[in-house]
N, C-alpha and C positions, 0 to 999 in steps of 0.2 A: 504494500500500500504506500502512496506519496503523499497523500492528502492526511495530513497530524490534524487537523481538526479534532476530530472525534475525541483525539488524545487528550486535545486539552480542554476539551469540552470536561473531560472526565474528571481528570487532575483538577481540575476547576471546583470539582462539584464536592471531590474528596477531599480538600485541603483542609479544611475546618477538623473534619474530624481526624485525621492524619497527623495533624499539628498539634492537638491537642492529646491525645496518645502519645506522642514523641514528647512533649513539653516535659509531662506527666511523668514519663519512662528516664528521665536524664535530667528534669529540675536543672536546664541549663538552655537559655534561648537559643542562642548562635549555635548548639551543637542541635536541637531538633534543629533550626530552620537548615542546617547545612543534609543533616541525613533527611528531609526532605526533597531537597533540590538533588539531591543525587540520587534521590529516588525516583522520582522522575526523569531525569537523565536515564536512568534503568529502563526505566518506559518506552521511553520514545527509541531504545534500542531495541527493545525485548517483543512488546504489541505487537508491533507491523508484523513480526512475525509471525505470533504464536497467538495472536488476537486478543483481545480484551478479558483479562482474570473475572471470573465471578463475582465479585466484590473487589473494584478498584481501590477500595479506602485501605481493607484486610491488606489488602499487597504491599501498597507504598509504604504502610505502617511496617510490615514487616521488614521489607527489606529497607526499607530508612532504617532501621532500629540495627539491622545486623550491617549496616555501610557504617554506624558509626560506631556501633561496639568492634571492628576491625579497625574503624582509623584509632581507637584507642587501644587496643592490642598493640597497631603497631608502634603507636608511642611508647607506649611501655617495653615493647617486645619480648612482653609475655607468651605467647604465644602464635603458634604458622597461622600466618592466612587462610582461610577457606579458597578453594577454587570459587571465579568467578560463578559459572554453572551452577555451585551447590547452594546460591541465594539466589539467582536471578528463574529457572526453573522450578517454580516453586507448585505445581499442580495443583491441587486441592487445598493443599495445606495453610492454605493464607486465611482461612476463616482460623482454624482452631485455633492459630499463632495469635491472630489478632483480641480472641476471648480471652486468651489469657494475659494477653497486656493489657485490655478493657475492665481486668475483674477489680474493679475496683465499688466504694460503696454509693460515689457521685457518680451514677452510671451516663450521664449524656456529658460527655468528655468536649463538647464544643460548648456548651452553657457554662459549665464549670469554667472553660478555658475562660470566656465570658468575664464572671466575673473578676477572676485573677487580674487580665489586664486591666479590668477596671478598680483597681483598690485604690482607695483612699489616700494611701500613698502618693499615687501619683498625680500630677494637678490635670484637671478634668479633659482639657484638651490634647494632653498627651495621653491619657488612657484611652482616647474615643480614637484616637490615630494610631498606636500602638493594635488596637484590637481590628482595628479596617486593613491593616499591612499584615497581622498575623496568622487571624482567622480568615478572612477571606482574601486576600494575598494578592490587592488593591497596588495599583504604581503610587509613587509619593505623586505625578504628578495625578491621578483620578482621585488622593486626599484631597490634596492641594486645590481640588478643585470644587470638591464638596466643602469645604471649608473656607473659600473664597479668598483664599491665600498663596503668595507663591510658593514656586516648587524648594527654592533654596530655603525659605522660613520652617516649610514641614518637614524636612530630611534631619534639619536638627532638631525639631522636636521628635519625630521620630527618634534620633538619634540616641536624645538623653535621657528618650522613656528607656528604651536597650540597659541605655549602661546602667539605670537604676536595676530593673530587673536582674541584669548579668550581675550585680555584684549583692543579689542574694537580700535585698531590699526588700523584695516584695516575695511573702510566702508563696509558695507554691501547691499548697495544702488546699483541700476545698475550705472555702469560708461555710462558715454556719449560717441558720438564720437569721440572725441578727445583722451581719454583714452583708447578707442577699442584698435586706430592705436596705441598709445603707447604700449601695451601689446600684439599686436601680434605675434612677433618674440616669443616671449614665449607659448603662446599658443597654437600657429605651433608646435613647440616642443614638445608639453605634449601632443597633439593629433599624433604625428607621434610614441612617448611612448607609449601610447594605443596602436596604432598599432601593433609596432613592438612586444607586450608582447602576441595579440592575434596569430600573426604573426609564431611565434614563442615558444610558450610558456617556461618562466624560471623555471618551477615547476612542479611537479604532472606529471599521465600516461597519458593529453592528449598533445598531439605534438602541435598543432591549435587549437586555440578558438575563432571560425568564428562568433561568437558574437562581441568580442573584434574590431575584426577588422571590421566589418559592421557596428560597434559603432564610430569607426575611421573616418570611410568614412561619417557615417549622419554626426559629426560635422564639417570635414572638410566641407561638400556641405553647412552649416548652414553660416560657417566663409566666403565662396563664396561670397554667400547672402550681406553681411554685405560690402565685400570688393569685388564687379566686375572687378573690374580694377588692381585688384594686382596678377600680374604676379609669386609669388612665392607660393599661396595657388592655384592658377592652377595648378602647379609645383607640389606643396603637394598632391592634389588630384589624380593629376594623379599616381603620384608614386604609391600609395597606390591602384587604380585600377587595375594598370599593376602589382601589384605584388600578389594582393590576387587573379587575375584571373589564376594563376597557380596552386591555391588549389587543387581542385579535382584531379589533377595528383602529389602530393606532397610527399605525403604518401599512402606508396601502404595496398593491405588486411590484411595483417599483422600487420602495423602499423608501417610499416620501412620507413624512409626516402628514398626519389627517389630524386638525384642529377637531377639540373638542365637540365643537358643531354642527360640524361636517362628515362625522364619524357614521359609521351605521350602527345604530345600536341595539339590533338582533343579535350584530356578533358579539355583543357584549356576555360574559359568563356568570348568568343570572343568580348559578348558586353562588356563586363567590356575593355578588349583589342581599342577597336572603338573608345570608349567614351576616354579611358584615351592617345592615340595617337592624338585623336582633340585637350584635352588640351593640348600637349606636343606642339601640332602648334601653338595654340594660345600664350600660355607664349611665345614662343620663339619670335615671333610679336613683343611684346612689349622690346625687344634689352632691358632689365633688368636683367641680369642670375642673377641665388643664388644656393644656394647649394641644394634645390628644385629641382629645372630642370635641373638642371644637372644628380642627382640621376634620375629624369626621361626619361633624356634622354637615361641614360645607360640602363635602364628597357624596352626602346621603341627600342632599338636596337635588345634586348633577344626577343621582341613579336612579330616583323618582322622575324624572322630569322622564314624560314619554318622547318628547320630544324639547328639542334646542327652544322653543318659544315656551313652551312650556316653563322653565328657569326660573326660581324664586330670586331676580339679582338683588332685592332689596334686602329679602334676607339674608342673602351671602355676603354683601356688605357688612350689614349691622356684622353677623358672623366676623368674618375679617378685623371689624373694629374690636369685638373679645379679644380675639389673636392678637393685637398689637397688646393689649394688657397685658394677657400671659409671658407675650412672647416678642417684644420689642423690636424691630430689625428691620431694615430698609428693603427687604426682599418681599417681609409681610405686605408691609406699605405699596410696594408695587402690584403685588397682587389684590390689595385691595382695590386699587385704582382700576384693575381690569374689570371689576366687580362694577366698580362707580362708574365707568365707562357703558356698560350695558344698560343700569339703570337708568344715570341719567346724561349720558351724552360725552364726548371727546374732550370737550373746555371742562368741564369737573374736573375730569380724569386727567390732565393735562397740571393741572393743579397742583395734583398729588406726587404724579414723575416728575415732574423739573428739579424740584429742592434734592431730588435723590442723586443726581448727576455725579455729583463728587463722588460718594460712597459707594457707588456702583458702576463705575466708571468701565471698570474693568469685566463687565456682566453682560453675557450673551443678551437675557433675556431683555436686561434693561432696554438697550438699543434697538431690541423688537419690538417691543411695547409701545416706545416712543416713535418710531418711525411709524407704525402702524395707527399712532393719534395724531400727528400730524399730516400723514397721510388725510385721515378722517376729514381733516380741518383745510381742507387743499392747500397744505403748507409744503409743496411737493420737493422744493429744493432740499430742505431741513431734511425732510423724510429720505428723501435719496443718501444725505450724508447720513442722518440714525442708521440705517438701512445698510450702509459702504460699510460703517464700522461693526456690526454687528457681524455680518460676515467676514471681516477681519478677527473675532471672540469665538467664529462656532467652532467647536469642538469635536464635531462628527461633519460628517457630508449633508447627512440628511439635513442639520441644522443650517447649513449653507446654502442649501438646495432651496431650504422651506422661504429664506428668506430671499432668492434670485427670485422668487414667484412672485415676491411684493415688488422688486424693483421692473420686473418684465410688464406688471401689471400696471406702476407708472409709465414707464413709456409707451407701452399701448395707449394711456388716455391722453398724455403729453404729442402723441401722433393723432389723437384724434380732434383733438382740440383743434390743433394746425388745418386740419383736412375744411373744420368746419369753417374757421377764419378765409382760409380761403377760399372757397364755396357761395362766401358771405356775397 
């Protein structure tokens, strides 16, 4: 086979739990992450051959774990090397190997891993970065990008989460209950980062990585588990239900973006819809809002609507205006402004984007936003330049793509305009 697709599609999907096995197995980061990478090195040797193991996660765990108990043999030189062959051949055996490094009494070894990187120890923004590069095995620059920061700022945070960790800072033990609740709000966090990166993707020709985000959703339903009673991982969950059930209509055959509006929403996946509107009842029950349910409520608003005209924008405004309580940030603010834009027209909405210019400077969506209300406002040159810059910020094709539509679609009216003057 030539086509490693597949490959990494898998390694992809294993990584959380692989890493977390190996973390667990050597209480030492740098040596899991290294007998992980060479475990997959192993892979992409071994597959094309002999085809895909029964359980991708069982393998790399195993033979990550026997690549670095040999590079520490040969440091010591305790003992002969095994033959290559008698790790990388491994038949059936990769389940039972892997049980027995799994027996442990914190049985979901990606949750566990979870809160580890998230401990207290570490200041909040290096835990939520540290857990996006180890568990789901994110580039600094797709942090970097979730985080709306450059790529040199997050490699040293990155960095000096590492060296805390590597020098035995932060236990490696599973935390208790008591610690769970403590590191939740962070964890919520770094799982909604997963999401939004599958969600969305910062990188590369694929637009969505429905991995990522089904990787999202096991551990929010895991953090359920843990916490029945708390009303903002309802919130979480559901968010995340009501948004990735829009998939299949997101991106059309080509590979182009389909605005919310525009979407079919047949192909929308109703049960994900079901499930994630119960929870939206249930949080609300418990008279606890957060920035959670809120964000779901405004999603449960878009999943009711049978149609685009349909659309409560007043409420998802007012909604919005919650959000800035809970959740302060110029990103909210501009999503608001799409909201006030719907309800009440382009000069509101116009209102709202301008003051954001500086702090969002650097923001694909900003410069879509505004070119698209300027636009609105036959302020055609402005929008041309929002518009120039924004496809100078996108980050995929598709993001590029969606925005040559708007500038294609100015000069269509900017030639029709002309056709008509001269006519006159």
């Amino acid at each position: 086979m030539n086509d490693f697709a597949w490959i990494e599609t898998a390694v992809t999907g294993a990584r959380p739990q692989a890493m977390g096995a190996l973390l667990r197995y050597f209480r030492d980061l740098d040596r899991a992450e290294e007998a992980f990478q060479e475990a997959c090195l192993r892979a992409m040797k071994t597959w094309p051959v002999k085809g895909p193991p029964r359980d991708p996660a069982a393998w790399l765990i195993f033979v990550g774990r026997n690549a670095a108990l040999d590079s520490v043999r040969r440091d010591s030189r305790n003992t002969v090397l095994p033959e290559d062959a008698a790790i990388s051949d491994l038949g059936d055996a990769e389940t039972d190997m892997a049980e027995r490094l799994d027996d442990a009494h914190y049985r979901d070894d990606i949750l566990r891993l979870m809160f580890i990187c998230c401990h207290p120890d570490l200041p909040a923004t290096q835990q939520i970065a540290l857990a996006l590069r180890i568990i789901s095995g994110l580039t600094v620059r797709e942090i970097a990008s979730a985080f709306l920061v450059n790529e040199k700022a997050m490699e040293q945070r990155i960095t000096r989460a590492k060296r805390r960790v590597s020098k035995a800072e932060v236990p490696f033990g599973a935390p208790g209950a008591v610690e769970r609740a403590e590191r939740l709000a962070s964890v919520a966090a770094m799982i909604y980062l997963i999401f939004n990166e599958g969600y969305s993707a910062s990188s590369g020709e694929v637009q969505v990585r429905e991995p990522l985000c089904d990787e999202a959703i096991r551990l929010a339903r895991l953090l359920l588990r843990l916490f029945p009673a708390e009303p903002e991982i309802m919130g979480l969950l559901a968010l995340m239900l009501l948004q990735h059930a829009r998939t299949p209509a997101r991106i059309d055959a080509a590979g182009n973006i389909v605005l919310l509006e525009e979407q079919d929403r047949s192909l929308w996946h109703h049960d994900r819809i079901t499930e994630g509107l119960a929870l939206v009842d249930k949080a609300m029950r418990h008279r606890r809002p957060g920035a959670y349910q809120v964000q779901a409520a405004i999603a449960a608003l878009h999943a009711r609507a049978a149609t685009p005209k349909d659309t409560d924008w007043q409420e998802i405004e007012i909604l919005y205006r919650a959000l800035e309580r809970f959740q302060p940030s110029p990103v909210v603010t501009l999503n608001r402004a799409v909201a006030v834009f719907k309800a009440k027209g382009p000069e509101a909405a116009l209102e709202l984007v301008e003051p954001l210019a500086d702090r969002l400077s650097g923001y694909f969506y900003f410069h879509g936003v505004l070119g698209a209300l300027l636009m609105e406002l036959d302020r055609t040159g402005e929008a041309r330049i929002a518009f120039d810059k924004a496809i100078s910020l996108a980050r995929t094709p598709a993001e590029a793509a969606h925005i040559r539509q708007h500038i294609d679609r100015l000069a269509a009216e900017g030639s029709g305009r002309a056709k008509n003057k001269a006519s006159a």
